[in-house]
DSSP file (Angstrom, degrees, kcal/mol; ACC not computed):
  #  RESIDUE AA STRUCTURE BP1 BP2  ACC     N-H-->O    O-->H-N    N-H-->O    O-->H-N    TCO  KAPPA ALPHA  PHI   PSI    X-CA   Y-CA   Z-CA
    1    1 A X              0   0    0      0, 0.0     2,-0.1     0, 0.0     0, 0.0   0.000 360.0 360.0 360.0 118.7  147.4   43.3  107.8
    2    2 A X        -     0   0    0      1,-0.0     2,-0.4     2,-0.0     0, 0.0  -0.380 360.0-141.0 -66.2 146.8  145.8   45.9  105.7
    3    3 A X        -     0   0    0     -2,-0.1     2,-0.9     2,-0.0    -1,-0.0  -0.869   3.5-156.7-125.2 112.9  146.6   49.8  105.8
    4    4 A X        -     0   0    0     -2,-0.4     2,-0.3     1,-0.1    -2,-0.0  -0.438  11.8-144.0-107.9 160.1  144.5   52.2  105.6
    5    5 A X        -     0   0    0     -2,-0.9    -1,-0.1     1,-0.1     2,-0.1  -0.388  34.6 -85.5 -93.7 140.4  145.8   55.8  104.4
    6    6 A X        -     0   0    0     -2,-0.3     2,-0.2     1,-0.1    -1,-0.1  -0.428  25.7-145.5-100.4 156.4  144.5   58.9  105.6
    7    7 A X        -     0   0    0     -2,-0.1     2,-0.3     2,-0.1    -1,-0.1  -0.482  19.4-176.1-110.2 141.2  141.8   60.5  104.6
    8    8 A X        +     0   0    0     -2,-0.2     2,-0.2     2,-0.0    -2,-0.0  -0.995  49.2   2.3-130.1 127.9  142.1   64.5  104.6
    9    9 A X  S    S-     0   0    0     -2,-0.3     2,-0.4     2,-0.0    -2,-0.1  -0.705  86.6 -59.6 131.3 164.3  139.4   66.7  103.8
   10   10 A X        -     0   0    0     -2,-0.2     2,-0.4     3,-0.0     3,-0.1  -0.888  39.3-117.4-126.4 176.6  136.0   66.2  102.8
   11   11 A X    >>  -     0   0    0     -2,-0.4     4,-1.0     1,-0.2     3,-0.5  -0.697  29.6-109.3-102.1 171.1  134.4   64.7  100.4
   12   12 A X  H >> S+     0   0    0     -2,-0.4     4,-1.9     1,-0.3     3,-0.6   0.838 119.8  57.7 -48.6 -47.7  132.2   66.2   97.7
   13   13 A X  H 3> S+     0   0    0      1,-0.2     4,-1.9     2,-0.2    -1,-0.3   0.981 108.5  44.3 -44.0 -65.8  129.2   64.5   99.5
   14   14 A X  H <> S+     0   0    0     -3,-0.5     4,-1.9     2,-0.2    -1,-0.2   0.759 113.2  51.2 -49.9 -28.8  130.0   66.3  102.8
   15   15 A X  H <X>S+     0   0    0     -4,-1.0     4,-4.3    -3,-0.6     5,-0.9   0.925 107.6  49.6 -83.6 -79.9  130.5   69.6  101.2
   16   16 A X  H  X5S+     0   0    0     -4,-1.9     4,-0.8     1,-0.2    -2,-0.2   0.726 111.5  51.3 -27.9 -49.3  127.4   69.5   99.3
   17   17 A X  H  X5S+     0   0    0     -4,-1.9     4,-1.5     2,-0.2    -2,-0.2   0.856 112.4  47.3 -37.3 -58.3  125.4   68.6  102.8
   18   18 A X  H  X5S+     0   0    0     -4,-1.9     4,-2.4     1,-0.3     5,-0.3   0.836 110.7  51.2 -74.2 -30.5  127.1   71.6  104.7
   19   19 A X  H  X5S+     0   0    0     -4,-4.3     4,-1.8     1,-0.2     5,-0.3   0.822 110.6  50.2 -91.7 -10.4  126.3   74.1  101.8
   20   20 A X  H  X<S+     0   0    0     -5,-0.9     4,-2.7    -4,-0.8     5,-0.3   0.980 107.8  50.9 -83.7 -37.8  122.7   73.1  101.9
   21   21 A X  H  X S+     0   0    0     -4,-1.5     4,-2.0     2,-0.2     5,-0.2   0.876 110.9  46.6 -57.3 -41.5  122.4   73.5  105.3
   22   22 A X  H  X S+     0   0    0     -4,-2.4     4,-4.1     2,-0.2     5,-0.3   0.965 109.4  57.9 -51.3 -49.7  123.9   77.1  105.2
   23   23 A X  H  X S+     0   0    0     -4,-1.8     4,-4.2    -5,-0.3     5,-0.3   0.991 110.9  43.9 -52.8 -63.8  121.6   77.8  102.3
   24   24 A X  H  X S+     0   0    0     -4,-2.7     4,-1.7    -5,-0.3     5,-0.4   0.954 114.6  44.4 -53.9 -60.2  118.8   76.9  104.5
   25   25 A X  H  X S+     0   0    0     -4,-2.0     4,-2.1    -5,-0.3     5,-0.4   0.912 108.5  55.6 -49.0 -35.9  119.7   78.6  107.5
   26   26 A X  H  X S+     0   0    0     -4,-4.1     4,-3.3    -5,-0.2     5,-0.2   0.934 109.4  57.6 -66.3 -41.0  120.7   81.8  105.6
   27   27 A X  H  X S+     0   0    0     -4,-4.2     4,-1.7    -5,-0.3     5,-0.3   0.999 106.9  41.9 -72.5 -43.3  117.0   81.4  104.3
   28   28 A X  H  X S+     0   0    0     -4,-1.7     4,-1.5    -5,-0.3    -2,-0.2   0.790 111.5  52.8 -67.1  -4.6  115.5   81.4  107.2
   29   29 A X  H  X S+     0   0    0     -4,-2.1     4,-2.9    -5,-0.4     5,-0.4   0.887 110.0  49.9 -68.9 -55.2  117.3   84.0  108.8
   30   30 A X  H  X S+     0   0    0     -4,-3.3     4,-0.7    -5,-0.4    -1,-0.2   0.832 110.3  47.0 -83.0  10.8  116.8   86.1  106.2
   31   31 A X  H >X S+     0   0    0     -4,-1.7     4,-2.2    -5,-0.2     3,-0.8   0.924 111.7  53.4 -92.5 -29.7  112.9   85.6  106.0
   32   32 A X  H 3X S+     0   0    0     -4,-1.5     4,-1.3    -5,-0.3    -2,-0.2   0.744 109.7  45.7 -63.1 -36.0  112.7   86.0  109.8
   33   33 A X  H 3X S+     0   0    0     -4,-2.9     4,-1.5     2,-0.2    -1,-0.2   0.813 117.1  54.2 -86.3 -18.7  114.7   89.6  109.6
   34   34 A X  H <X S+     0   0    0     -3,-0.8     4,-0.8    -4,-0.7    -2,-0.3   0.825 106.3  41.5 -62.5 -47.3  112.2   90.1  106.6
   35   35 A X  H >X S+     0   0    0     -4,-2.2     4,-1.4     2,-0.2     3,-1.4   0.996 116.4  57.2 -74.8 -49.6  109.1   89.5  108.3
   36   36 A X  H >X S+     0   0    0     -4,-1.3     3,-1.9     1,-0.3     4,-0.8   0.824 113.6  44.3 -26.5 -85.4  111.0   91.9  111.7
   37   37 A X  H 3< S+     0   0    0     -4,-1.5    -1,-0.3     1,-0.4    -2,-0.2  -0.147 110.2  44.9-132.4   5.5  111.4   94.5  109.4
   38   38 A X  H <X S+     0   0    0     -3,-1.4     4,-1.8    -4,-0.8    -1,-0.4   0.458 116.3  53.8-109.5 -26.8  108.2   94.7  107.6
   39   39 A X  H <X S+     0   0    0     -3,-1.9     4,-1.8    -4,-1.4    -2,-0.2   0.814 112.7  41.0 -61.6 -48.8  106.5   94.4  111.1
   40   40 A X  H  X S+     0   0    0     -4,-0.8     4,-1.4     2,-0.2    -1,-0.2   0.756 107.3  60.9 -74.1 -26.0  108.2   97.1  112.5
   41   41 A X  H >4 S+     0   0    0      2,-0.2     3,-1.0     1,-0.2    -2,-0.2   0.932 108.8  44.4 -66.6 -49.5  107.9   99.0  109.5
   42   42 A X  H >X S+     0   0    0     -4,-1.8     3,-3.3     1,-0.3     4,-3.0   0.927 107.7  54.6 -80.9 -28.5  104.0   98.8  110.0
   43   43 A X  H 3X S+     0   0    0     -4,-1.8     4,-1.3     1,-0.3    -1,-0.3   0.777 109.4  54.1 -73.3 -18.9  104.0   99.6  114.1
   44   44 A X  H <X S+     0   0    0     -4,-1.4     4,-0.9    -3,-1.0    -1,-0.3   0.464 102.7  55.6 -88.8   8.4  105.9  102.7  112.8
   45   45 A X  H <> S+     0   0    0     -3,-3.3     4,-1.8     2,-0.2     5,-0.3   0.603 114.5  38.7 -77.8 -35.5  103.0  103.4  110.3
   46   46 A X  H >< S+     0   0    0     -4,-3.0     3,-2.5     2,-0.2     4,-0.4   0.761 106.9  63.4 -81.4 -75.8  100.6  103.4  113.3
   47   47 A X  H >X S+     0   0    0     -4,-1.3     3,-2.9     1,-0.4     4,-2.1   0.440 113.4  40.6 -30.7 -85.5  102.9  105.2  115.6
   48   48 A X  H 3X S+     0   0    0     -4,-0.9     4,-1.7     1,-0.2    -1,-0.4   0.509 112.1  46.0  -7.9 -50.7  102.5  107.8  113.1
   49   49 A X  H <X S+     0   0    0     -3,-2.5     4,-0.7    -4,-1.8    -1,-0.2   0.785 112.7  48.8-103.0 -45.0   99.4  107.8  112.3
   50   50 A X  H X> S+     0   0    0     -3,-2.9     4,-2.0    -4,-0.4     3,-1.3   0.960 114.2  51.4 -87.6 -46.5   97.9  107.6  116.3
   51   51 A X  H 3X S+     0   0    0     -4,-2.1     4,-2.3     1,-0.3    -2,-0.2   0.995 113.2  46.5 -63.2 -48.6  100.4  110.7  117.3
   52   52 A X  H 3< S+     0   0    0     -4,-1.7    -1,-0.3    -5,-0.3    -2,-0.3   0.687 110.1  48.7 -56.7 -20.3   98.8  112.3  114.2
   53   53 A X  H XX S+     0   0    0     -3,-1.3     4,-4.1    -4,-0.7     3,-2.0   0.871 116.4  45.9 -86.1 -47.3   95.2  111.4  115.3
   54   54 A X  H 3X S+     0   0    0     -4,-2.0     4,-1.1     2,-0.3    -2,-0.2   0.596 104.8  59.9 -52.7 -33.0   96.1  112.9  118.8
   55   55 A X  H 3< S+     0   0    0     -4,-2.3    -1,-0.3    -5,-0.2     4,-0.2   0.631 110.5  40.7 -69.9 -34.0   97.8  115.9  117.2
   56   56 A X  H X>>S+     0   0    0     -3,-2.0     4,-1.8    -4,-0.2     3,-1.5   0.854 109.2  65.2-106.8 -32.1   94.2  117.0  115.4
   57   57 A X  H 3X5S+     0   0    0     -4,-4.1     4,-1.9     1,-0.2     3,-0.4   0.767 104.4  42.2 -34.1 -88.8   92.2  116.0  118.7
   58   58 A X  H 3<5S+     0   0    0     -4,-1.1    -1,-0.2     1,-0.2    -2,-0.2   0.480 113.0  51.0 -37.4 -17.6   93.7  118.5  120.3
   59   59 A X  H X>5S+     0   0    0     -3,-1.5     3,-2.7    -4,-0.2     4,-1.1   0.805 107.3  60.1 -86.2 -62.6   93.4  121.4  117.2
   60   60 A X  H 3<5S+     0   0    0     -4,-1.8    -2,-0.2    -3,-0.4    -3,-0.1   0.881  96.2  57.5 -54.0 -22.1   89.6  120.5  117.0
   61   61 A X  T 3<<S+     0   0    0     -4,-1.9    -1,-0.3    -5,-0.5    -3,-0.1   0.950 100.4  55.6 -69.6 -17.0   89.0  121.5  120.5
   62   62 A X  T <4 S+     0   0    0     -3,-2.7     2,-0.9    -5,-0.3    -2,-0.2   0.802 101.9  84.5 -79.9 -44.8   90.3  124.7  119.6
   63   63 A X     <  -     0   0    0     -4,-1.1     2,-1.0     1,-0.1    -1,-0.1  -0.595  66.0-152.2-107.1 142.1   87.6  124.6  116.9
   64   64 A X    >>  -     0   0    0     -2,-0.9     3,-3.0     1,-0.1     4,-1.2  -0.649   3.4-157.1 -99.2  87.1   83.9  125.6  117.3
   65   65 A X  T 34 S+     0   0    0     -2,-1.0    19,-0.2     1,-0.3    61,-0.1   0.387  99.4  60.9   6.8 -49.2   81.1  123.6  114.7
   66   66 A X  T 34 S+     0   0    0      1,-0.1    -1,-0.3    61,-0.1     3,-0.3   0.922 113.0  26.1 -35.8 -87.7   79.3  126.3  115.3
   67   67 A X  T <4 S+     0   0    0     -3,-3.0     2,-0.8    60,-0.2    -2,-0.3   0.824 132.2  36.3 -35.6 -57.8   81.5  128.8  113.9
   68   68 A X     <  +     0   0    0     -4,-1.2    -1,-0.2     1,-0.1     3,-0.1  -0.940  61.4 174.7-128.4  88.2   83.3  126.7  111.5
   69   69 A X  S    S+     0   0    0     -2,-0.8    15,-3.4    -3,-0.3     2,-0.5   0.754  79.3   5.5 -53.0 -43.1   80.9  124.0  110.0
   70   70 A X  E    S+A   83   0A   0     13,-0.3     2,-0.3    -3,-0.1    13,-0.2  -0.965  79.7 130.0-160.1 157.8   83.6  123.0  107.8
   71   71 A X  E     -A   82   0A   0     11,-0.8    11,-0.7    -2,-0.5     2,-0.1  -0.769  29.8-122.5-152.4-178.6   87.5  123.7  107.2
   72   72 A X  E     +A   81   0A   0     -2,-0.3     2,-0.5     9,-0.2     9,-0.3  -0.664  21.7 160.1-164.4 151.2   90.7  122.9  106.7
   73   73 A X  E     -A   80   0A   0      7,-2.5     7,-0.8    -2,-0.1    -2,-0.0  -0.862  31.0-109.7-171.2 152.6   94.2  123.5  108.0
   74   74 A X  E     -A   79   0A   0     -2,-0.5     5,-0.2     5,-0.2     3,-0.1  -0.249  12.8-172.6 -85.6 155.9   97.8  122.4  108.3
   75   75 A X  E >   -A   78   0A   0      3,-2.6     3,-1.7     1,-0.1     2,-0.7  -0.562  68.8 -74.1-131.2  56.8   99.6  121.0  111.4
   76   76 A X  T 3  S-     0   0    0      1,-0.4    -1,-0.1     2,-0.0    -2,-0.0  -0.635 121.9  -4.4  73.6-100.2  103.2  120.9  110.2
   77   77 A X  T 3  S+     0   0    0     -2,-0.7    -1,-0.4    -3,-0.1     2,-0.2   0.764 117.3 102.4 -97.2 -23.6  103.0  118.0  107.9
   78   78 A X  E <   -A   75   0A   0     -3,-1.7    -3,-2.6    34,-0.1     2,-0.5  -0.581  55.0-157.9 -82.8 147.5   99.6  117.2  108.7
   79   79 A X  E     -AB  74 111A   0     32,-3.2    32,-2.0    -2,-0.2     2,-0.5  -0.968  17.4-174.8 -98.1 110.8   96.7  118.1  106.5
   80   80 A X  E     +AB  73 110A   0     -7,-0.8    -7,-2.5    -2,-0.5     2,-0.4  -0.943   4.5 176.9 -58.4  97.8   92.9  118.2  108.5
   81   81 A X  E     -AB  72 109A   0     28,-2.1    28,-1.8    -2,-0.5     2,-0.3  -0.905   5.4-172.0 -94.6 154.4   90.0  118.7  107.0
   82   82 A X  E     -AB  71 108A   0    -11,-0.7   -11,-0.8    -2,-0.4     2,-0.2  -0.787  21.4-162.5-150.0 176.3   86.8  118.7  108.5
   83   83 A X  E     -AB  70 107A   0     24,-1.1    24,-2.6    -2,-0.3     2,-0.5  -0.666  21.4-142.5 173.5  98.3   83.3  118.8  107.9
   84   84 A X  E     - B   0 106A   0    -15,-3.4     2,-0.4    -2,-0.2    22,-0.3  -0.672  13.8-159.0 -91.3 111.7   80.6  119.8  110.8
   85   85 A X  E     - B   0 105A   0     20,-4.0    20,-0.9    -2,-0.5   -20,-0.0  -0.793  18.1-135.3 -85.2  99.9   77.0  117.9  111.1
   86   86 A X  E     + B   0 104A   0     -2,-0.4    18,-0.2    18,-0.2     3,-0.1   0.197  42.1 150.4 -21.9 104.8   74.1  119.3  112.9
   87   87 A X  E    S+     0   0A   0     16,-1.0     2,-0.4     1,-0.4    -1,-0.2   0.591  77.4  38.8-111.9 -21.3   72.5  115.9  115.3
   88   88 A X  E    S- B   0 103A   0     15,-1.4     2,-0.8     3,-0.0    15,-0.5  -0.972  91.5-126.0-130.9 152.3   71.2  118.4  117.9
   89   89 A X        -     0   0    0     -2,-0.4    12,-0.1    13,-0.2    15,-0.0  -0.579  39.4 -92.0 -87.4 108.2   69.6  121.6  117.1
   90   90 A X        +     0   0    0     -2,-0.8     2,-0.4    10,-0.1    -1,-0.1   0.408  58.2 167.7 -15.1 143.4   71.2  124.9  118.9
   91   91 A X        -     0   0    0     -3,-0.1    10,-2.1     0, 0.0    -1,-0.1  -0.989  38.8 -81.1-153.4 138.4   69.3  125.4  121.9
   92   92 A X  B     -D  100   0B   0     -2,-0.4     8,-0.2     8,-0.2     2,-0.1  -0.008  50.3-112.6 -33.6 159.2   69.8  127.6  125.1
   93   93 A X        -     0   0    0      6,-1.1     4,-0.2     1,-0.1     2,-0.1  -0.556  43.0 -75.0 -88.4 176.2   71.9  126.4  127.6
   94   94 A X  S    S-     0   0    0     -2,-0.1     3,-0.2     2,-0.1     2,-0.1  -0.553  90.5 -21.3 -54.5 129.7   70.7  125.2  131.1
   95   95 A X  S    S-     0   0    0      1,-0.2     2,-0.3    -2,-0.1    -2,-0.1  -0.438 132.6  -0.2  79.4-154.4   69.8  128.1  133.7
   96   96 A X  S    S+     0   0    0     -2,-0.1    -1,-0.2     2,-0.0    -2,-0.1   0.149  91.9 174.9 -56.8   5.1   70.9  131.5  133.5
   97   97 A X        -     0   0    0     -2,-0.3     3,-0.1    -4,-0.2    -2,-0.1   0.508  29.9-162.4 -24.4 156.3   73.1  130.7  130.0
   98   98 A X        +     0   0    0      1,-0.1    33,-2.7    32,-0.0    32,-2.6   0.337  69.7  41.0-119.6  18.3   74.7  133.2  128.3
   99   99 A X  E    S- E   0 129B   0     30,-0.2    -6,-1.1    31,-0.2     2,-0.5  -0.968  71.3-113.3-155.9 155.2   75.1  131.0  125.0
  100  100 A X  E     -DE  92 128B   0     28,-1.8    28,-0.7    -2,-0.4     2,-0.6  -0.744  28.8-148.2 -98.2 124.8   73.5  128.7  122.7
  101  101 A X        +     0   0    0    -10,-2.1    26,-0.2    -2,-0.5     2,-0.1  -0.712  19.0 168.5-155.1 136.6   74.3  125.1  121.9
  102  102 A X        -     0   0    0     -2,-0.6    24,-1.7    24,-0.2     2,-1.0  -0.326  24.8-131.7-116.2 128.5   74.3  122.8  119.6
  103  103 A X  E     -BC  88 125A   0    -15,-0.5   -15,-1.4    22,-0.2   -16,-1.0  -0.793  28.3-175.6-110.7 127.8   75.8  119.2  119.0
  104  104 A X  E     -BC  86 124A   0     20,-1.7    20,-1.0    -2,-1.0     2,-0.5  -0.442  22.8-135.0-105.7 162.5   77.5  118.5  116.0
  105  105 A X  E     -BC  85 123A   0    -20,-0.9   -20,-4.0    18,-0.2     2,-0.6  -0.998  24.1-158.1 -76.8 106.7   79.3  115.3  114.1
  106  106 A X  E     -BC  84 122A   0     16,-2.9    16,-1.8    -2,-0.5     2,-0.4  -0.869   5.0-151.9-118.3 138.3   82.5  116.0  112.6
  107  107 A X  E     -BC  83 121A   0    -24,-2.6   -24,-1.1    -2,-0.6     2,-0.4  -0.662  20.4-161.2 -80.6 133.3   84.2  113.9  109.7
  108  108 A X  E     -BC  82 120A   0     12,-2.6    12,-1.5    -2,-0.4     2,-0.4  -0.992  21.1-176.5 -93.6 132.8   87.5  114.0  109.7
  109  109 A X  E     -BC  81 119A   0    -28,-1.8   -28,-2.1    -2,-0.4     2,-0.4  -0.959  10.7-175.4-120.1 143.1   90.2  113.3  107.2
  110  110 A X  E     -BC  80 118A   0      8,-3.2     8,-0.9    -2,-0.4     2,-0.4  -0.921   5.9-175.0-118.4 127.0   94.1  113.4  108.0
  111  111 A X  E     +BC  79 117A   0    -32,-2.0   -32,-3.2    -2,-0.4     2,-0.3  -0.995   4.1 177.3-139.6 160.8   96.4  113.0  105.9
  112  112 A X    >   -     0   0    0      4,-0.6     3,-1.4    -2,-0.4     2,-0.2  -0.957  47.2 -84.2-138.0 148.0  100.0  112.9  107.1
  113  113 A X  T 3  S+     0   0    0     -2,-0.3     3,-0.1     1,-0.2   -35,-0.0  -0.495 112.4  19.3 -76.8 133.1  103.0  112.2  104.3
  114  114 A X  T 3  S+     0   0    0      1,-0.4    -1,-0.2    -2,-0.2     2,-0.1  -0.026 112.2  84.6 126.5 -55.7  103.6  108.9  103.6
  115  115 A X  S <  S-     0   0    0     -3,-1.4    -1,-0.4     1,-0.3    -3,-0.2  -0.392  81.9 -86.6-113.8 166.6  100.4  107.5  104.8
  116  116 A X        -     0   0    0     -2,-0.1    -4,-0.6    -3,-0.1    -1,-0.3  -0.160  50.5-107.2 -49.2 170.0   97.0  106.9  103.9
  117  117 A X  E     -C  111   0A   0     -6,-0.2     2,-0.4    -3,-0.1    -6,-0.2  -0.857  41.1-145.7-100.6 162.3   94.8  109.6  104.6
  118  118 A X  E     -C  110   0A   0     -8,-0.9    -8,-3.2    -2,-0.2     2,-0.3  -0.906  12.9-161.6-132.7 129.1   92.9  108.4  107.7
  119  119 A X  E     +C  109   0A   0     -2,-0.4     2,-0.3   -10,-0.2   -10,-0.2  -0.976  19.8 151.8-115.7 132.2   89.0  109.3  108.4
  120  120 A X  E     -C  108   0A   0    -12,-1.5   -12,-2.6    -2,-0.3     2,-0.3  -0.895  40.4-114.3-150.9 173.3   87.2  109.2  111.4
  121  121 A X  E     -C  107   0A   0     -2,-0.3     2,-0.3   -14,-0.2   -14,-0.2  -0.964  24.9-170.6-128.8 145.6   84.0  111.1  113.0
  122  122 A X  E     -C  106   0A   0    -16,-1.8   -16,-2.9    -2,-0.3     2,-0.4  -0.998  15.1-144.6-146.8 105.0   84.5  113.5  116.3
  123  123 A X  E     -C  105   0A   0     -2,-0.3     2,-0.3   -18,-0.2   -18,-0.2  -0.696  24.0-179.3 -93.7 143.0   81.4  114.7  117.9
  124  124 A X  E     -C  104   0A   0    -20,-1.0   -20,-1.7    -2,-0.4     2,-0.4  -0.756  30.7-126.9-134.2 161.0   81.6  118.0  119.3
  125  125 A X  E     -C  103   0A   0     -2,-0.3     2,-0.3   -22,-0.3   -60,-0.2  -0.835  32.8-170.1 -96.1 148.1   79.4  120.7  121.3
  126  126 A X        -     0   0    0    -24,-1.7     2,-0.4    -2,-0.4   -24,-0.2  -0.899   5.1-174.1-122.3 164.1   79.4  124.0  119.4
  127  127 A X        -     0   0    0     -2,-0.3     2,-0.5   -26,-0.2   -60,-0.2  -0.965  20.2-147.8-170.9 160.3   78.1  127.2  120.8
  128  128 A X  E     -E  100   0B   0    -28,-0.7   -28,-1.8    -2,-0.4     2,-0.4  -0.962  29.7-116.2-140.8  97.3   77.3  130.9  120.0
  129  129 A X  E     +E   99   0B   0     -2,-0.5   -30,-0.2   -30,-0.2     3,-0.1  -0.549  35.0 176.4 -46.8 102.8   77.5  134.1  122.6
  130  130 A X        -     0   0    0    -32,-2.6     2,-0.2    -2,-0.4   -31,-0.2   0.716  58.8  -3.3 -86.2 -31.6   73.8  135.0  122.5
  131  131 A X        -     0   0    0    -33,-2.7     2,-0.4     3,-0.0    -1,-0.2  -0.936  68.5 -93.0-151.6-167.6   74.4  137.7  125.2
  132  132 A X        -     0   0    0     -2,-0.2     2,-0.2     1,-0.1    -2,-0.0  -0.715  48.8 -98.8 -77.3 132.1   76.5  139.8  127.7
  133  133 A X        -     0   0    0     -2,-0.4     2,-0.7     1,-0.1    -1,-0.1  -0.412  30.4-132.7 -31.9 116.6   76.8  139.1  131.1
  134  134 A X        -     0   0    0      1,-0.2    -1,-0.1    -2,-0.2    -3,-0.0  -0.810  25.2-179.6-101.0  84.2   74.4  141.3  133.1
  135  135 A X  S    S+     0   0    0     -2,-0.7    -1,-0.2     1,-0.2    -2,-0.0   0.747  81.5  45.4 -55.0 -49.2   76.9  142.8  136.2
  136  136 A X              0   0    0      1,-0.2    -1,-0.2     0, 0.0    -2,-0.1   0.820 360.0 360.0 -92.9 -14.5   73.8  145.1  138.1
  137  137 A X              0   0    0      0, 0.0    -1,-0.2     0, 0.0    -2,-0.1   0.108 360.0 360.0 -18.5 360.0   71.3  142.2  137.8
């Protein structure tokens, strides 16, 4: 009867097999947390970027084409600039107006730090006080 003696351990073969299989998983984990983290990185570009577009809506309403053909001005960290184009020609208003108006295209450029500067066009009414309000009329 043969005896066979026991084996403890592993053998070079096995070892070599398990570290290539760690090496691969540890690469694809770590391209998969790569690819996460470059993804997220960009959806916190746009975050940016759309709170910042939202940020100069809401300053351009404030401003009138009219008035202000062209500009600029800061919003904390954001930079605006602007640039008004005439497309309908100042005009009375309807009825009894007491103002003239006009519709304009304005370019914008944004630039916020960090980021690209971002351009887009925002058409706007502009308009002019032509007279007073007539009380004994």
């Amino acid at each position: 009867m043969r005896v066979i003696p026991d084996e403890k351990g592993f053998s070079l073969f096995e070892a070599i097999v398990a570290m290539v299989l760690l090496a691969t998983v540890g690469m694809v984990t770590f391209s998969w947390i790569s690819t996460s983290m470059d993804s997220l990185r960009r959806v916190e570009e746009h975050d940016r970027r759309q709170q910042s577009i939202r940020s100069v809506l809401a300053f351009m309403q404030t401003v009138n084409p009219m008035e202000n053909p062209s500009g600029e001005a800061m919003l904390g960290k954001i930079k605006i600039q602007w640039k008004a184009r005439l497309v309908e020609p100042a005009r009375k208003g309807l009825g009894d107006s007491l103002f003239r108006v006009g519709l304009y295209d304005n370019n914008l450029r944004i630039e916020v730090g960090g980021l690209e500067p971002t351009e887009f066009n925002l058409r706007q009414v502009g308009y002019q006080k032509e007279r007073e309000y007539d009380f004994a009329g």
